[in-house]
N, C-alpha and C positions, 0 to 999 in steps of 0.2 A: 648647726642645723645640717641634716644631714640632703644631700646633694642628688638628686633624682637623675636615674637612667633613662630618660623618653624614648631612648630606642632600643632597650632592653629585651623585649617582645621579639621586634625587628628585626634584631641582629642575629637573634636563637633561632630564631625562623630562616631567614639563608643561612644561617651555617649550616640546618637541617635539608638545603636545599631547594628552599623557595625561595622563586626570581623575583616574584611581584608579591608584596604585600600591601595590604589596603587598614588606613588609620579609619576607625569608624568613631562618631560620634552620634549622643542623642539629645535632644533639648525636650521640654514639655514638661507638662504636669506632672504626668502619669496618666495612664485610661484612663479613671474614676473617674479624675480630674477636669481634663480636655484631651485635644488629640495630642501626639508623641510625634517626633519627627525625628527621623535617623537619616544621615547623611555618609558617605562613605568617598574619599578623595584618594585616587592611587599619583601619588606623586611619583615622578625620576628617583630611582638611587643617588642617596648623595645631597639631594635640595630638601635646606633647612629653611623653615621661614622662619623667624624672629617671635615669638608671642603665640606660636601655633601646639598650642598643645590642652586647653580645658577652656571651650568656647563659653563655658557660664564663668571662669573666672576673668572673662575679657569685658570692657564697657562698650556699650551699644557704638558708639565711636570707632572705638580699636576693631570692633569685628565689620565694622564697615569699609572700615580702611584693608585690611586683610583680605574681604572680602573680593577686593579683584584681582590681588595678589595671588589669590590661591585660586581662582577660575580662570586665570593666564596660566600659570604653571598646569591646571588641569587640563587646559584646552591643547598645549603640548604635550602634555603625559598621553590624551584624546589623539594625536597626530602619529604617535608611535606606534599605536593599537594597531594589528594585522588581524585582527578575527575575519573582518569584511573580505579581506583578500583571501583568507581559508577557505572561506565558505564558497567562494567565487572559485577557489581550484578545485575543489570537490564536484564542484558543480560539472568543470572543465572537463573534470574527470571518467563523468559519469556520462558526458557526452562523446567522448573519447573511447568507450568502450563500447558505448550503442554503434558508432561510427566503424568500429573496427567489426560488431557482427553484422552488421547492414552490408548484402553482396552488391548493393548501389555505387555508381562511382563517388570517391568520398575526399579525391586529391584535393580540390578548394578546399571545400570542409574542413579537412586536416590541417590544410599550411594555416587558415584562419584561424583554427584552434591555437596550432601551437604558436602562433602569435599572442594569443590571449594567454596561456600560460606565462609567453615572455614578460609579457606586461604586467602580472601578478607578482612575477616571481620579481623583477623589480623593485617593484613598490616594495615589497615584503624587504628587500635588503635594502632601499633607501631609507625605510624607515627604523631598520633595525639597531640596536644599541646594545643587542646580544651577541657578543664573539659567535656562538654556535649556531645561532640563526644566520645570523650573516655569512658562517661556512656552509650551510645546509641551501641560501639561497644560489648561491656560488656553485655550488654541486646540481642545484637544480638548474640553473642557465644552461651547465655544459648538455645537462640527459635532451635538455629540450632543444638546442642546437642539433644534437644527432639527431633527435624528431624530425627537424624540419630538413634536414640532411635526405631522409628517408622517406620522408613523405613530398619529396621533389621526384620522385620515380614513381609515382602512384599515381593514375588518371583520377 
C-alpha cells in the first residue's frame, strides 16, 4: 500500500515562501442535505498530532479525545498571533502623526506614545517564533528608544 504525504501541500507551500499555513476541514451532509461546517486549525510548524488528518475517518471517541488536544495546541498557535499588536501600532501611528502636526505642546503625549509603541513592539518579539520578526522587533525597540531620546527635549 502505498504510504501518504500529509504534509505534502504544506511543505510546497514554504518552500514557495509561506510561513503560515492553515489545514482546513469540512463535515456535513452537503446544502441539499443539512448544514456543512468548515473548520480551519493553524497549528505551530513542526506539531504533529497523532490520528489528525480525515475527521470522518476518526470514531466519535477519537475526535473527542483530539478534540482538546488540538484547542490547546490552537489556543497557543492563538497566543503567538500579532495581528492585535499591528493593529494597535498603526493605530500609534496614526496618533503620532496627528501629534507631530498639532502646533500644541505634545512632549507627555509623545513620551506616552512611544511608550505604547514600546509595549507593542514587546509583545510582538515575545510572542515571535519568526527569526525576521524578532529582528524586525529588535530593530524597532532601537528607532523607538531614539523617539523617546527625542521627545525628552520637546515641551
Amino acid at each position: 500500500m502505498e504510504q501518504i504525504d500529509w504534509f505534502a501541500h504544506e511543505s510546497a507551500a514554504r518552500q514557495r515562501g509561506f510561513v503560515q499555513v492553515c489545514g482546513i476541514d469540512e463535515a456535513g451532509r452537503g446544502p441539499l442535505a443539512g448544514p456543512v461546517f468548515a473548520a480551519a486549525v493553524l497549528l505551530p510548524v513542526g506539531v504533529q498530532i497523532e490520528g489528525l488528518n480525515d475527521s470522518k475517518k476518526l470514531s466519535e471517541k477519537k475526535r473527542e479525545q483530539l478534540f482538546d488536544v488540538i484547542q490547546e495546541t490552537a489556543i497557543m498557535a492563538d497566543r503567538l498571533a500579532i495581528d492585535e499588536e499591528l493593529v494597535r501600532l498603526t493605530s500609534h501611528v496614526a496618533q503620532l502623526r496627528a501629534l507631530l502636526c498639532d502646533p500644541a505642546p505634545a512632549g507627555r503625549r509623545l513620551d506616552f506614545l512611544a511608550q505604547e509603541f514600546n509595549r507593542e513592539v514587546n509583545t510582538i518579539a515575545s510572542k515571535s517564533q519568526d527569526i525576521a520578526i524578532t529582528r524586525l522587533a529588535m530593530d524597532g525597540k532601537a528607532e523607538i528608544e531614539k523617539l523617546r531620546e527625542q521627545v525628552q527635549n520637546v515641551e
